[in-house]
C-alpha positions as CSV (number, residue, x, y, z in Angstrom):
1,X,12.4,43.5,38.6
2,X,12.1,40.0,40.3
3,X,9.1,38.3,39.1
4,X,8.5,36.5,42.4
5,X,6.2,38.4,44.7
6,X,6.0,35.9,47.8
7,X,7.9,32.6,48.8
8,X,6.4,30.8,51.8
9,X,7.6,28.0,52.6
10,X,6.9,24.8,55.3
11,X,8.9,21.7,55.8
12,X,7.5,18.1,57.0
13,X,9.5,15.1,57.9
14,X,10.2,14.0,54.8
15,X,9.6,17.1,52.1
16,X,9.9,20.9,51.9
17,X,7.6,22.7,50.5
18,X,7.2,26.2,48.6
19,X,4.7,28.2,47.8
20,X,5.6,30.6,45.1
21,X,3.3,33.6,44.3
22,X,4.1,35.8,41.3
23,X,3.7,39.2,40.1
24,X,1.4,38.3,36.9
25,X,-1.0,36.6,39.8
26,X,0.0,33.0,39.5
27,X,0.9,30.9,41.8
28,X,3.4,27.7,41.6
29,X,3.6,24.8,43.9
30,X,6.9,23.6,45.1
31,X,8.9,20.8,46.7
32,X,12.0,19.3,47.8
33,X,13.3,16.1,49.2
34,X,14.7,16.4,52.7
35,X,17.8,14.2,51.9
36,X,21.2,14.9,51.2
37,X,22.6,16.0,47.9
38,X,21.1,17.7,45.0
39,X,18.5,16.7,43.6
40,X,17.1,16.8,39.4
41,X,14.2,19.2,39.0
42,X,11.0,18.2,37.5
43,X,8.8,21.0,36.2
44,X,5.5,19.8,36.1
45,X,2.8,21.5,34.0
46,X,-1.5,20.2,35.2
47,X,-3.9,19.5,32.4
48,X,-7.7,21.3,32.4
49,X,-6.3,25.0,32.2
50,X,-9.8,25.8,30.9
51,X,-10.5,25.9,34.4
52,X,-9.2,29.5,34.6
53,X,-7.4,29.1,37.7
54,X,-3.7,30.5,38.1
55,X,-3.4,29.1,41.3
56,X,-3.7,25.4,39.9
57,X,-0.2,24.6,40.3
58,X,-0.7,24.4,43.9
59,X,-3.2,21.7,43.7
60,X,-1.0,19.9,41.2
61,X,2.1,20.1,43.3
62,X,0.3,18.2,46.3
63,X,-1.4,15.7,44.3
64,X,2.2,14.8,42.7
65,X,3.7,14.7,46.2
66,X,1.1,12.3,47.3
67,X,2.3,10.3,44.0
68,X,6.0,10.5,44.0
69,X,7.4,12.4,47.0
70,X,8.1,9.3,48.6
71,X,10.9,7.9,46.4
72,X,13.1,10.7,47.2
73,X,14.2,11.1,43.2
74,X,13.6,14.3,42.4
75,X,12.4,18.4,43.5
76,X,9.3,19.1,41.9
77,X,8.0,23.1,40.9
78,X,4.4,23.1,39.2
79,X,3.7,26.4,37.8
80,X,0.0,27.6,36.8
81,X,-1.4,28.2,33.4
82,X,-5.1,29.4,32.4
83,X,-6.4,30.4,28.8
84,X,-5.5,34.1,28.4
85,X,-1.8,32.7,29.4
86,X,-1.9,29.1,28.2
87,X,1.3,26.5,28.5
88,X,2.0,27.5,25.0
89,X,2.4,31.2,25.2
90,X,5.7,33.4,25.4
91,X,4.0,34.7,29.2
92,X,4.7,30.2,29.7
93,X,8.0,30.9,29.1
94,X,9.2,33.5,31.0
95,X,7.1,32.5,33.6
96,X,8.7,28.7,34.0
97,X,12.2,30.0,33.0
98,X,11.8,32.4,36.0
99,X,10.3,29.6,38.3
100,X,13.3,27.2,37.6
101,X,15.7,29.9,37.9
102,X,14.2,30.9,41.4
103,X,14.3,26.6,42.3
104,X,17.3,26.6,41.5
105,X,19.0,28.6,44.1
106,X,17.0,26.2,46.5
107,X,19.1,23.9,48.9
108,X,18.9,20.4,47.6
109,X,17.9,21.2,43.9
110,X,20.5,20.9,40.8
111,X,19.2,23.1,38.3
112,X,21.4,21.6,35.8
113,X,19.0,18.6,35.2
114,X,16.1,19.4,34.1
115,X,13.2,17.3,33.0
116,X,9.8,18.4,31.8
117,X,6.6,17.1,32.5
118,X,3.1,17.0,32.1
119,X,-0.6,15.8,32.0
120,X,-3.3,16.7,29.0
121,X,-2.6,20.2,28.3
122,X,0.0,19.8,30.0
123,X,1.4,17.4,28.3
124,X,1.0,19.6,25.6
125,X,2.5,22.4,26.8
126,X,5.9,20.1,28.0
127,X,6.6,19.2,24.4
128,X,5.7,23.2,22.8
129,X,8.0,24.5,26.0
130,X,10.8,21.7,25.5
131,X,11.2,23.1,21.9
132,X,11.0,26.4,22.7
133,X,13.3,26.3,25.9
134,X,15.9,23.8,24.9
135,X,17.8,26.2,22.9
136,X,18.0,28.3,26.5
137,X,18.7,25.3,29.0
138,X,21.0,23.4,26.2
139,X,21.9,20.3,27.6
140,X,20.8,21.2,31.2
141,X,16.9,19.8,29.5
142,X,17.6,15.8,30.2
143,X,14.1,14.6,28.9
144,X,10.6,15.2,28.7
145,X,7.5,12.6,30.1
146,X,4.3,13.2,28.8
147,X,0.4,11.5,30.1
148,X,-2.6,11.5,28.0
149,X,-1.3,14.0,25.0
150,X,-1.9,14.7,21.8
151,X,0.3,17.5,20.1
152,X,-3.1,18.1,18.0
153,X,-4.0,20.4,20.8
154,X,-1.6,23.0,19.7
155,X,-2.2,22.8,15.8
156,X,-6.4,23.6,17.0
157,X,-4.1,26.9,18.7
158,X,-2.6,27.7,15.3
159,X,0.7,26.4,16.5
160,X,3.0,23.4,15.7
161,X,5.1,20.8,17.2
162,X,7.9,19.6,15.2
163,X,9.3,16.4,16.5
164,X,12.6,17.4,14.4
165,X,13.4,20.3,17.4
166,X,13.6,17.1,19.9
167,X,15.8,14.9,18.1
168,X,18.4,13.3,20.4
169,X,16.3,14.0,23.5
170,X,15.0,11.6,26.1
171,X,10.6,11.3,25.6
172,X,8.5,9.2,28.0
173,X,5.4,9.2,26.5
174,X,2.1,7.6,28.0
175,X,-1.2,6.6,26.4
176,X,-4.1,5.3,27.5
177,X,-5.9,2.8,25.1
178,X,-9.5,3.8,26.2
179,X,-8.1,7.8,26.0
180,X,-12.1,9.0,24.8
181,X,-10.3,12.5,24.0
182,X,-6.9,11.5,22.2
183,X,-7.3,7.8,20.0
184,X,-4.4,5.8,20.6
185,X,-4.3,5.2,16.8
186,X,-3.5,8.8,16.5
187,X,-1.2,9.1,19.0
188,X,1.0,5.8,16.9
189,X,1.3,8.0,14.5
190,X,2.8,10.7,16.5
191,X,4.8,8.3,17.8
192,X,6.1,7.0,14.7
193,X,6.8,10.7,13.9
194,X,9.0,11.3,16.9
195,X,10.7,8.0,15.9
196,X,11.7,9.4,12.7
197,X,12.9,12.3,13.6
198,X,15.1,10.9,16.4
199,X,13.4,11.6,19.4
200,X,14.9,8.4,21.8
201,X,10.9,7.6,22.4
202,X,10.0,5.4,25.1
203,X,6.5,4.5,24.6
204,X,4.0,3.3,27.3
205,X,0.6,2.6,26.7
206,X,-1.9,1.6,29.4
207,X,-4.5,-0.1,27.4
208,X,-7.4,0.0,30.0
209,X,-6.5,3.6,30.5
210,X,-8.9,6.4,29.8
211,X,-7.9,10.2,29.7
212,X,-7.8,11.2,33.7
213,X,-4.1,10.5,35.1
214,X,-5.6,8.6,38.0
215,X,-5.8,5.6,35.7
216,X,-2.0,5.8,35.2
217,X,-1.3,5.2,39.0
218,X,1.1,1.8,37.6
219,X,2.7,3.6,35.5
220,X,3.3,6.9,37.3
221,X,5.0,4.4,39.5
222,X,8.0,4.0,36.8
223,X,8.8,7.8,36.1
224,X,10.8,8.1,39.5
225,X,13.5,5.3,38.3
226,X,13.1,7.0,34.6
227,X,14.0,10.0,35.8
228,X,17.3,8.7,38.1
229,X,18.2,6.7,34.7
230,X,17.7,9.9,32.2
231,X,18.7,13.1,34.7
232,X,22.0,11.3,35.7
């Protein structure tokens, strides 16, 4: 059965946008470049899923829009997560393999290059769903960028991120020195892990940044280029 319930979708001047409703009640967030070619797909995962809201991703998609739509660089799907299906659950899985295969099909996306992305939990949930999905996309996963994370989050779930599972693959990874959730000193050490393991790492770190990705508005700036340079 096709998981998608529901597409609507709207176009502006500039951007296309989805709404994708599916049959486990989430909602995903969607949109696409109006400009020629095909375009990489970013599939970006929100932070705060505590808020118990499966519809999040819509919010997420339109605040990204507002960030990055402009350049042009990329399609963007934002699925939804919430604790009894959190970003690092199996339900995750089928649920943003489905999404991408449905984004896919969309004029103007090449759902050959693929990045993952993602804020807090979300953050999180990019690096748990990069291991767990890179032996599905193979080489169609380009890289992964990551704000305000600390894999910690998944050991407090009983799970683990092993930096080994990444090795070879492109990590943007962003930290904020005044993080009052995730101390920078511990996320050195997690980026001296990746290192070791052979992650090709590209560390940023804002050091007046605290946790919220609105300090991170400089930076965000730089992903669009990244993304040109690592989804080629």
């Amino acid at each position: 059965m096709n998981s998608l319930l529901l597409l609507l979708a709207f176009a502006g001047a500039s951007l296309h946008r989805d709404t994708v409703q599916l049959l486990d009640g989430s909602s995903a967030g969607m949109w696409v470049p109006a400009s020629k070619g095909k375009k990489p797909l970013v599939v970006w995962l929100h932070g705060g899923i505590g808020a118990n809201n499966p519809a999040k991703g819509l919010a997420a998609a339109s605040n990204m829009a507002a960030t990055w739509s402009d350049s042009g660089s990329f399609a963007l799907i934002a699925p939804s997560a919430w604790p009894a299906s959190p970003w690092w659950s199996e339900e995750a899985v089928d649920r943003v393999r489905k999404l991408v295969e449905t984004a896919s099909h969309k004029p103007g996306v090449d759902g050959k290059r693929l990045i993952l992305a993602g804020v807090s939990d979300g953050g999180s949930g990019a690096l748990w769903l990069a291991v767990r999905l890179r032996a599905v996309w193979g080489a169609r996963l380009k890289g992964v960028a990551v704000w305000s994370t600390d894999p910690d989050v998944l050991e407090m779930q009983g799970m683990k991120w092993t930096p080994s599972s990444l090795r070879g693959l492109p990590l943007r990874w962003t930290a904020g020195g005044r993080d009052h959730l995730y101390p920078l000193d511990r996320i050195h050490q997690w980026w001296d892990e990746a290192s070791r393991e052979g992650v090709v790492l590209d560390r940023h770190e804002d050091p007046g940044a605290d946790h919220d990705l609105s300090f991170h508005q400089a930076d965000l700036a730089l992903f669009p280029a990244w993304v040109r340079r690592t989804a080629r």
